[in-house]
TIKEGU-499346 format. One record per atom (N, C-alpha, C, O): z, y, x. Coordinates in pm, whole numbers, plus 50000, padded with zeros to 5 digits. Atoms other than C-alpha are relative to their C-alpha. Example, Ala and Ser with C-alpha at 12.3 -4.5 7.8 and 13.67 -1.06 7.14 Angstrom:
+-------+-------+-------+
!    pz !    py !    px !
+-------+-------+-------+
! 50000 ! 49881 ! 50089 !
! 50780 ! 49550 ! 51230 !
! 50000 ! 50120 ! 50090 !
! 50066 ! 50118 ! 50194 !
! 49994 ! 49881 ! 49918 !
! 50714 ! 49894 ! 51367 !
! 50073 ! 50109 ! 49923 !
! 50090 ! 50220 ! 49974 !
+-------+-------+-------+
This chain:
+-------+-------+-------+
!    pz !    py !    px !
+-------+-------+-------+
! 50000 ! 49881 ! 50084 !
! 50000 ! 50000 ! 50000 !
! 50000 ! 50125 ! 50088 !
! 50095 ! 50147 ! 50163 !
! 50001 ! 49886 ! 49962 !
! 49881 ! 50332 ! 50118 !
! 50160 ! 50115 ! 49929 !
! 50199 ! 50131 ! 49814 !
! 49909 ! 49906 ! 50119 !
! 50193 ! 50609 ! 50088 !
! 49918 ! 50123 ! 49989 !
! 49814 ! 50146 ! 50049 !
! 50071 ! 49926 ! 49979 !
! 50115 ! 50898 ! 49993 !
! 50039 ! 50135 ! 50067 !
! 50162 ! 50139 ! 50064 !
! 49957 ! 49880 ! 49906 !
! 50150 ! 51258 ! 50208 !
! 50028 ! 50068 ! 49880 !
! 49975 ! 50044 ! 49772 !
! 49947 ! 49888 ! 50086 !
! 50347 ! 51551 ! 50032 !
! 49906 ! 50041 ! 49904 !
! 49920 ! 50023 ! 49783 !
! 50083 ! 49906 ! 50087 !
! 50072 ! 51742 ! 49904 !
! 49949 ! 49905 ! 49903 !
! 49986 ! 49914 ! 49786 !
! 50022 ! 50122 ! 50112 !
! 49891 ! 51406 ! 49743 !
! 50095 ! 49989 ! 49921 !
! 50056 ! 49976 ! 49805 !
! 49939 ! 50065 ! 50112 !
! 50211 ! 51328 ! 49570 !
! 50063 ! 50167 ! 49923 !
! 50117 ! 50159 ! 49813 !
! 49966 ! 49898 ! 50098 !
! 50299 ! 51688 ! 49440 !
! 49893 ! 50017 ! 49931 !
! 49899 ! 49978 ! 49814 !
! 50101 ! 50037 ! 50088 !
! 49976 ! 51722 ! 49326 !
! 49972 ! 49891 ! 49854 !
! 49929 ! 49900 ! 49739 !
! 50037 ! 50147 ! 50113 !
! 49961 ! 51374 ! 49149 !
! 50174 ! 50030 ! 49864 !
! 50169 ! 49987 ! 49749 !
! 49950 ! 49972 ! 50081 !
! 50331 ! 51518 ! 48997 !
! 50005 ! 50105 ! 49959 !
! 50110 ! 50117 ! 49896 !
! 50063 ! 49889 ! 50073 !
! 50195 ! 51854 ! 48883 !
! 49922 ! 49903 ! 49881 !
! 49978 ! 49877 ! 49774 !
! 50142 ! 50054 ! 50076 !
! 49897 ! 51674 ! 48708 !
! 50117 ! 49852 ! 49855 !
! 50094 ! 49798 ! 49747 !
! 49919 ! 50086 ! 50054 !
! 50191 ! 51443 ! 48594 !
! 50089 ! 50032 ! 49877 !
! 50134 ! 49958 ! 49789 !
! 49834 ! 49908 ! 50074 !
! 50456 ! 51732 ! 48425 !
! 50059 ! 49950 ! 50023 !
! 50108 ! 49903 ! 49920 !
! 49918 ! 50051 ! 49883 !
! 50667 ! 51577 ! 48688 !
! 50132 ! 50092 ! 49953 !
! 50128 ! 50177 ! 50042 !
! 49949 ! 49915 ! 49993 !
! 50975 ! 51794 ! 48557 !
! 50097 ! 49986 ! 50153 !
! 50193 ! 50059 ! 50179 !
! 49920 ! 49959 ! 49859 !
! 51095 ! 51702 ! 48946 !
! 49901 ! 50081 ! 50100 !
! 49899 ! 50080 ! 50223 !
! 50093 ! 49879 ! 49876 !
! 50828 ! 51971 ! 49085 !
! 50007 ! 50139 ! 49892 !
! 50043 ! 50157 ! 49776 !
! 50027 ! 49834 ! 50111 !
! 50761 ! 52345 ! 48958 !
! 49821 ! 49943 ! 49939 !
! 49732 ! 49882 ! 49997 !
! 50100 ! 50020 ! 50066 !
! 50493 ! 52322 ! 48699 !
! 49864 ! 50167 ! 49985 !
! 49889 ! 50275 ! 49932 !
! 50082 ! 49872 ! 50087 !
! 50176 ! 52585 ! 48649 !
! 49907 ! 49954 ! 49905 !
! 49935 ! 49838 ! 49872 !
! 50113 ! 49941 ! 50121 !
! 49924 ! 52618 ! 48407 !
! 49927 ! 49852 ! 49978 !
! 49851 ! 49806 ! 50064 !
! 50102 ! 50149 ! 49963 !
! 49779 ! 52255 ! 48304 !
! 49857 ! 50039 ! 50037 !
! 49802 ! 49979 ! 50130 !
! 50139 ! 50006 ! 49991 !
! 49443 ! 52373 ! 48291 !
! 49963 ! 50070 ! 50151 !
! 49889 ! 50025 ! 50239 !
! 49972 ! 49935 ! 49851 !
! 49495 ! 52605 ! 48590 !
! 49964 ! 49861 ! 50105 !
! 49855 ! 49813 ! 50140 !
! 49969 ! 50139 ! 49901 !
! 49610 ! 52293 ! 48819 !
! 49898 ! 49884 ! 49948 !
! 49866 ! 49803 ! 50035 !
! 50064 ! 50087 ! 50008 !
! 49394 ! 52072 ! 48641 !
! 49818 ! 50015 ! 50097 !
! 49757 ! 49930 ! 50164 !
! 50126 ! 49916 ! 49928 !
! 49053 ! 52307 ! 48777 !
! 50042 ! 49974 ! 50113 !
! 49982 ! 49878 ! 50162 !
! 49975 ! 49990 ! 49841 !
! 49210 ! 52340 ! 49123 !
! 49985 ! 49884 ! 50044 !
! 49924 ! 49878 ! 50151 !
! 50027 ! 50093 ! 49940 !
! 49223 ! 51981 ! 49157 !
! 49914 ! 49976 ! 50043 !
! 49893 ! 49964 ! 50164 !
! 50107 ! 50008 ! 49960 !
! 48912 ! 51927 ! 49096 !
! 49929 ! 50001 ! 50071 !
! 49847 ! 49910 ! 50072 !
! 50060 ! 49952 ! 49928 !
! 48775 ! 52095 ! 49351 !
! 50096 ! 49932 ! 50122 !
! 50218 ! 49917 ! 50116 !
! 49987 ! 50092 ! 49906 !
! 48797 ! 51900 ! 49676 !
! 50089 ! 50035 ! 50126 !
! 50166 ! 49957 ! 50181 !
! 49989 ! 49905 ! 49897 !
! 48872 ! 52161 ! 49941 !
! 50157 ! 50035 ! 49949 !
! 50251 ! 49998 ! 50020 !
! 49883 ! 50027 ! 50073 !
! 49174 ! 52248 ! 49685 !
! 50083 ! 49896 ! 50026 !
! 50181 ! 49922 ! 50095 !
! 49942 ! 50117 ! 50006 !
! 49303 ! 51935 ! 49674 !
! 50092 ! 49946 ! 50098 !
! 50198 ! 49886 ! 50081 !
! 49934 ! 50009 ! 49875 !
! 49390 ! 51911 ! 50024 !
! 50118 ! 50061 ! 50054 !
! 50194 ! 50020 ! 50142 !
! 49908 ! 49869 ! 49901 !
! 49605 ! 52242 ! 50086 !
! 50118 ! 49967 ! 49829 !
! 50110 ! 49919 ! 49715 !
! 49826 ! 50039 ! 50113 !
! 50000 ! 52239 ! 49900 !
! 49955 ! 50098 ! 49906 !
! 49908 ! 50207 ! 49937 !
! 49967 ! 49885 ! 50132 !
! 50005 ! 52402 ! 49539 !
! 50116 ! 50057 ! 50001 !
! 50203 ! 49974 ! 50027 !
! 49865 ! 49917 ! 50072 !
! 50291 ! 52634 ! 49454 !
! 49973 ! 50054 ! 49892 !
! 49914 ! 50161 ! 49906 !
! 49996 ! 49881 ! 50128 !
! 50296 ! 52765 ! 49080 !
! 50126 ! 50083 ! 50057 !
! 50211 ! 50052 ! 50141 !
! 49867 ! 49933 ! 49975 !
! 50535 ! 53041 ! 49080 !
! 49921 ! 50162 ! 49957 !
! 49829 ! 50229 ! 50005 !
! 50003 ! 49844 ! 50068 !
! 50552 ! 53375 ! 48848 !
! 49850 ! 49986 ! 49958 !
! 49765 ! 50057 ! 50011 !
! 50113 ! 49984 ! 50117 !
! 50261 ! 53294 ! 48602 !
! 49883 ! 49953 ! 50159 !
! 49784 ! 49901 ! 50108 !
! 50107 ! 50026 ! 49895 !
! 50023 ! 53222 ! 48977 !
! 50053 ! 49822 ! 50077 !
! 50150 ! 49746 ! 50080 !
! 50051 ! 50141 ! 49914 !
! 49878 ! 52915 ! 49191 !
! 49969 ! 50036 ! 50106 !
! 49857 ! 50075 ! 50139 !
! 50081 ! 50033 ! 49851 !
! 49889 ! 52909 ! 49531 !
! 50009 ! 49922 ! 50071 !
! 50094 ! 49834 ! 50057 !
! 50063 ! 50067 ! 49926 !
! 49737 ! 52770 ! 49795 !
! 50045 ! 49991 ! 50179 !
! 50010 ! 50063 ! 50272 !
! 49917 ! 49978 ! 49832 !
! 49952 ! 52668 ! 50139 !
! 49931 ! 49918 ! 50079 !
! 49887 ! 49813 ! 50031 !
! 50041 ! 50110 ! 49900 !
! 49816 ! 52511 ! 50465 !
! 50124 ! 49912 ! 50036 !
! 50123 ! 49804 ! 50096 !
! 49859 ! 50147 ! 49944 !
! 50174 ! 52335 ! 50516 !
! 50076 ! 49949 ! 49877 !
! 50049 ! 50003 ! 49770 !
! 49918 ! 50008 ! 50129 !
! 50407 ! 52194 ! 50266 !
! 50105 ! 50008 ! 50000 !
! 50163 ! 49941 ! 49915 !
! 49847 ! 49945 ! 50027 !
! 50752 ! 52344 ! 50336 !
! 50011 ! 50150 ! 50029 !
! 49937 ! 50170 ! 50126 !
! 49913 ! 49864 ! 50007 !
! 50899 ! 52728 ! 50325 !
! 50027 ! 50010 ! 50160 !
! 50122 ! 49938 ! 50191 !
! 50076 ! 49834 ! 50102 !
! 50795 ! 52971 ! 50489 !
! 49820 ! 49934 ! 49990 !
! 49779 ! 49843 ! 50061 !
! 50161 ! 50021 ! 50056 !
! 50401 ! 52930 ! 50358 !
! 49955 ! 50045 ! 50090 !
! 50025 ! 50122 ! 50156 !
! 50078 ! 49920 ! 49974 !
! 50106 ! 53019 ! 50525 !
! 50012 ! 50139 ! 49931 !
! 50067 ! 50235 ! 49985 !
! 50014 ! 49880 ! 50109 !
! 50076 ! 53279 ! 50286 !
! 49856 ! 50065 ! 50005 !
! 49832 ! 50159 ! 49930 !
! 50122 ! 49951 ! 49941 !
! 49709 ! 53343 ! 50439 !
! 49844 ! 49950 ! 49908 !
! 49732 ! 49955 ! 49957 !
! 50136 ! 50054 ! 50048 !
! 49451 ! 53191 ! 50155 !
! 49994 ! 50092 ! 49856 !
! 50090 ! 50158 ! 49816 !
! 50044 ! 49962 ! 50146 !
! 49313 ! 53316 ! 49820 !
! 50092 ! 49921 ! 49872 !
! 50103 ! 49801 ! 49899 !
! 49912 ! 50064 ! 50101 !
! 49549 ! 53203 ! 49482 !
! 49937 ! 50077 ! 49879 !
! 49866 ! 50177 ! 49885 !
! 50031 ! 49994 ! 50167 !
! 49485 ! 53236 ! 49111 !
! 50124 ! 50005 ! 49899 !
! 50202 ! 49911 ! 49886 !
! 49910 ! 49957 ! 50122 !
! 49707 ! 53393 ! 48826 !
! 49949 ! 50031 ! 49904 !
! 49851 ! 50105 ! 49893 !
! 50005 ! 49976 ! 50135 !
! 49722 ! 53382 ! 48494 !
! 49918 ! 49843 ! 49956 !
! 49873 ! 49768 ! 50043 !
! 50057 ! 50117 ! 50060 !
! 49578 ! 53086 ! 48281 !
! 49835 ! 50044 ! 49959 !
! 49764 ! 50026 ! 50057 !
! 50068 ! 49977 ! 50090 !
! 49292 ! 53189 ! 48068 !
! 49939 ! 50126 ! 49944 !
! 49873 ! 50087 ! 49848 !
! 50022 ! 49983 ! 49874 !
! 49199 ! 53448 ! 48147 !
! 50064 ! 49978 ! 50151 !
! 50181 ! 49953 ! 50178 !
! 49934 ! 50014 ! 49843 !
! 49232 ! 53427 ! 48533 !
! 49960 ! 50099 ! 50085 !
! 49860 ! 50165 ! 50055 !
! 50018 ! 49891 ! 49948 !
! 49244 ! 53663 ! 48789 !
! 49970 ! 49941 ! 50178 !
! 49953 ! 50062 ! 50193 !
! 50044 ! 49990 ! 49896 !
! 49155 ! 53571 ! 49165 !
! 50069 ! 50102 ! 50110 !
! 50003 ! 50205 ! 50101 !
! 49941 ! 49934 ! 49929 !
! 49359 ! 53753 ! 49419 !
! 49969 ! 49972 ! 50184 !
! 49939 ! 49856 ! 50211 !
! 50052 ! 50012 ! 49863 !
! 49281 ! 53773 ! 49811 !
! 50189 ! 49977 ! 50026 !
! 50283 ! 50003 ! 49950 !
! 49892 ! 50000 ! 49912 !
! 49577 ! 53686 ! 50074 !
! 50135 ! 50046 ! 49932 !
! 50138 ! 50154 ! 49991 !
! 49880 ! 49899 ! 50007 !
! 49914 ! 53835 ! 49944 !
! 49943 ! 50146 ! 49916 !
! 49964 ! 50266 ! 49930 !
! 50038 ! 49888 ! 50141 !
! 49752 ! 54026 ! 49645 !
! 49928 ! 50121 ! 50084 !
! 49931 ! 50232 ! 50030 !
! 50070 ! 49918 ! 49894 !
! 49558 ! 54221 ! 49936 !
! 49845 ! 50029 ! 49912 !
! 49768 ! 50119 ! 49946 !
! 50144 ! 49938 ! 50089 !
! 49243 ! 54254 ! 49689 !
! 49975 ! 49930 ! 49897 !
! 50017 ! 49818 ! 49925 !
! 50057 ! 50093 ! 50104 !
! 49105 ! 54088 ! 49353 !
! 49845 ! 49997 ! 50028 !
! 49756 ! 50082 ! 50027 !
! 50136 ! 50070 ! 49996 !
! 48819 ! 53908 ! 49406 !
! 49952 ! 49970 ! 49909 !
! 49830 ! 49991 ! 49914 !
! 50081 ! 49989 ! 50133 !
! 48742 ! 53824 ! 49045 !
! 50088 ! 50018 ! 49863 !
! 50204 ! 49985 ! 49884 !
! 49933 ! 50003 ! 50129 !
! 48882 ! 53867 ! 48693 !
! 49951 ! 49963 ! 49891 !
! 49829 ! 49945 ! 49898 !
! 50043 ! 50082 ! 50125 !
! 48844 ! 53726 ! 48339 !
! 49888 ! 49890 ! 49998 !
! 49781 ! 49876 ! 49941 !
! 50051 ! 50128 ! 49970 !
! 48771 ! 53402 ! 48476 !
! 50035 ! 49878 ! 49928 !
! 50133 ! 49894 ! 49854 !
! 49968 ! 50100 ! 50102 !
! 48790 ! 53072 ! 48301 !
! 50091 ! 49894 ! 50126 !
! 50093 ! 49949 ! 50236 !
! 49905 ! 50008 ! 49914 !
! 49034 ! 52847 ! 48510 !
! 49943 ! 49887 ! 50110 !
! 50013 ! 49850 ! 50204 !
! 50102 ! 50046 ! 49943 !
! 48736 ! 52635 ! 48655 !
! 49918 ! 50095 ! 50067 !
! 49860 ! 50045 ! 50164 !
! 50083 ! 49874 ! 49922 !
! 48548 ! 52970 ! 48781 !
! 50050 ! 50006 ! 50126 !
! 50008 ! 49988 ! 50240 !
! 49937 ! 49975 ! 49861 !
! 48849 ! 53057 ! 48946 !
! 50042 ! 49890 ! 50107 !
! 50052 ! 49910 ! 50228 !
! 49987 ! 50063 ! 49870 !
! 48926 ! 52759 ! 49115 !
! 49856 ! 49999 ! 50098 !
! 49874 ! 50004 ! 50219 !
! 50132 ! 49958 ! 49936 !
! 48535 ! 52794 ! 49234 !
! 49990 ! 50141 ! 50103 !
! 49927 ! 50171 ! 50205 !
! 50019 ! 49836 ! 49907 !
! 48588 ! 53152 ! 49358 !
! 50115 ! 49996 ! 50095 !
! 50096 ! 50089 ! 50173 !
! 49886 ! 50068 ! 49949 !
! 48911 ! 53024 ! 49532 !
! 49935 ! 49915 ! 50173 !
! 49942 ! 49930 ! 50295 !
! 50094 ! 50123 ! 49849 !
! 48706 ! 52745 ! 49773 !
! 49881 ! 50107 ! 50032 !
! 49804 ! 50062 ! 50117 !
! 50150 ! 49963 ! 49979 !
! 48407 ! 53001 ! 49785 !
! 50078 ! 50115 ! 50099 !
! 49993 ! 50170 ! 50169 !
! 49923 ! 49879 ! 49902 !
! 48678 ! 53279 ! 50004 !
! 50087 ! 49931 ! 50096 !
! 50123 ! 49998 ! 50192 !
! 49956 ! 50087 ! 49886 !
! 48853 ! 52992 ! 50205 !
! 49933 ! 49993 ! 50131 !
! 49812 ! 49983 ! 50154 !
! 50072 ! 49996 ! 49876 !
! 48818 ! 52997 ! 50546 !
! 49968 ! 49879 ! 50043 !
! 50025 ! 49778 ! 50004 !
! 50117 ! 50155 ! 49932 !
! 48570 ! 52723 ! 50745 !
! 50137 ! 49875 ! 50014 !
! 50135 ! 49761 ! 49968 !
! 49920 ! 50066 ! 49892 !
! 48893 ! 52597 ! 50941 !
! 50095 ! 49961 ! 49886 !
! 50171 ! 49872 ! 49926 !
! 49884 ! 50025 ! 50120 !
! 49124 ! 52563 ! 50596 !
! 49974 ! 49835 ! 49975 !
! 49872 ! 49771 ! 49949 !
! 49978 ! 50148 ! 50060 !
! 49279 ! 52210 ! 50532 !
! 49959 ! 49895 ! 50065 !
! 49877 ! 49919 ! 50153 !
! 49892 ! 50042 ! 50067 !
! 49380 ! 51939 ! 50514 !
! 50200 ! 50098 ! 50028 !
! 50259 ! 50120 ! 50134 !
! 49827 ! 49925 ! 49955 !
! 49777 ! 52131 ! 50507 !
! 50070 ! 49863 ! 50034 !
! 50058 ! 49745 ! 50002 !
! 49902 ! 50146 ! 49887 !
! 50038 ! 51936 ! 50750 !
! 50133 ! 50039 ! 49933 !
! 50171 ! 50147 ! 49886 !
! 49877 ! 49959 ! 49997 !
! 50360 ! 51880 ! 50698 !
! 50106 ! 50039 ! 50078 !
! 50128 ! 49994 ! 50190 !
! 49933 ! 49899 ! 49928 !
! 50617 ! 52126 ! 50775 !
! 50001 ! 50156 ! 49962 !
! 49937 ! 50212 ! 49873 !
! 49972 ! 49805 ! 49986 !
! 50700 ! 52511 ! 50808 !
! 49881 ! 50050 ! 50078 !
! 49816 ! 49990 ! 50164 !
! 50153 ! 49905 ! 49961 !
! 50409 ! 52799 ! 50868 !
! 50103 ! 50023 ! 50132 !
! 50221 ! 50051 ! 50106 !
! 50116 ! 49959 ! 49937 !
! 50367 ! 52856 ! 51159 !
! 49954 ! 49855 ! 50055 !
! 50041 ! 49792 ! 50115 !
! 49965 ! 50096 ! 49893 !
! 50211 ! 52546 ! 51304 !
! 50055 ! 49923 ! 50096 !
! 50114 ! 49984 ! 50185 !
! 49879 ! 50027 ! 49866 !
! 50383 ! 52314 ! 51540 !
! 49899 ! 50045 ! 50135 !
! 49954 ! 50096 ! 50233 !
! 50080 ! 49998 ! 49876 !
! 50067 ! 52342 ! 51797 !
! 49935 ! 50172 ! 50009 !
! 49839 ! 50223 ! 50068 !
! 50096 ! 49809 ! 49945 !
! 50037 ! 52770 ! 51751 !
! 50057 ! 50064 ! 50147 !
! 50179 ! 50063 ! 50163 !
! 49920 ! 49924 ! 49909 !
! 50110 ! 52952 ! 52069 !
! 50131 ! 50103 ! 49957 !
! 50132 ! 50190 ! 49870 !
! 49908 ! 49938 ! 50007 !
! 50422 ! 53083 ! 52094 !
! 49995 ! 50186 ! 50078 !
! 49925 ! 50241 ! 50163 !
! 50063 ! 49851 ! 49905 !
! 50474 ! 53464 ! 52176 !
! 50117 ! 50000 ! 50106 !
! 50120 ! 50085 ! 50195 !
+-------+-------+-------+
């Protein structure tokens, strides 16, 4: 039996209503899955938004594109640094999401941002 890594199994208990994870938006999380590139990097719902971590423990990257609101949806750059799209359906936005990800994004490791292999200052 394959186990599975953090992000696989929060994922699989999001998609679950796992009430032992934070829950967002079914349809939200259901779109993001979908999408492949998604799939890979940690979800966080949190305050009506979905984001998107390269590691899976506190503190986050905090460095990718995330999606708020359900139905409409809104598209946000980095740390609410710009909106990239609005009154999106929750399949758009996970599309406009993977379409502002950078080349080098994902699979997310486990552990705390910053990398274990970043140079130190």
């Amino acid at each position: 039996m394959i186990e599975e890594t953090t992000v696989e199994e929060t994922w699989r208990q999001m998609l679950e209503g796992d009430p032992a994870v934070r829950q967002g938006d079914p349809a939200v999380v259901e779109a993001a899955y979908a999408e492949p590139r998604l799939r890979v990097l940690f979800p966080f719902p949190s305050h009506g938004c979905l984001t998107f971590h390269r590691n899976s423990q506190f503190p986050w990257s905090n460095d990718l594109p995330f999606i708020a609101g359900s139905d409409p949806c809104k598209v946000y750059g980095p740390l609410y640094s710009s909106v990239l799209g609005e009154g999106l359906t929750p399949k758009e936005a996970a599309a406009l999401v993977v379409a502002h990800l950078p080349l080098d994004c994902g699979p997310a490791f486990d552990g705390p941002w910053p990398p274990p292999d970043s140079p130190t200052d």
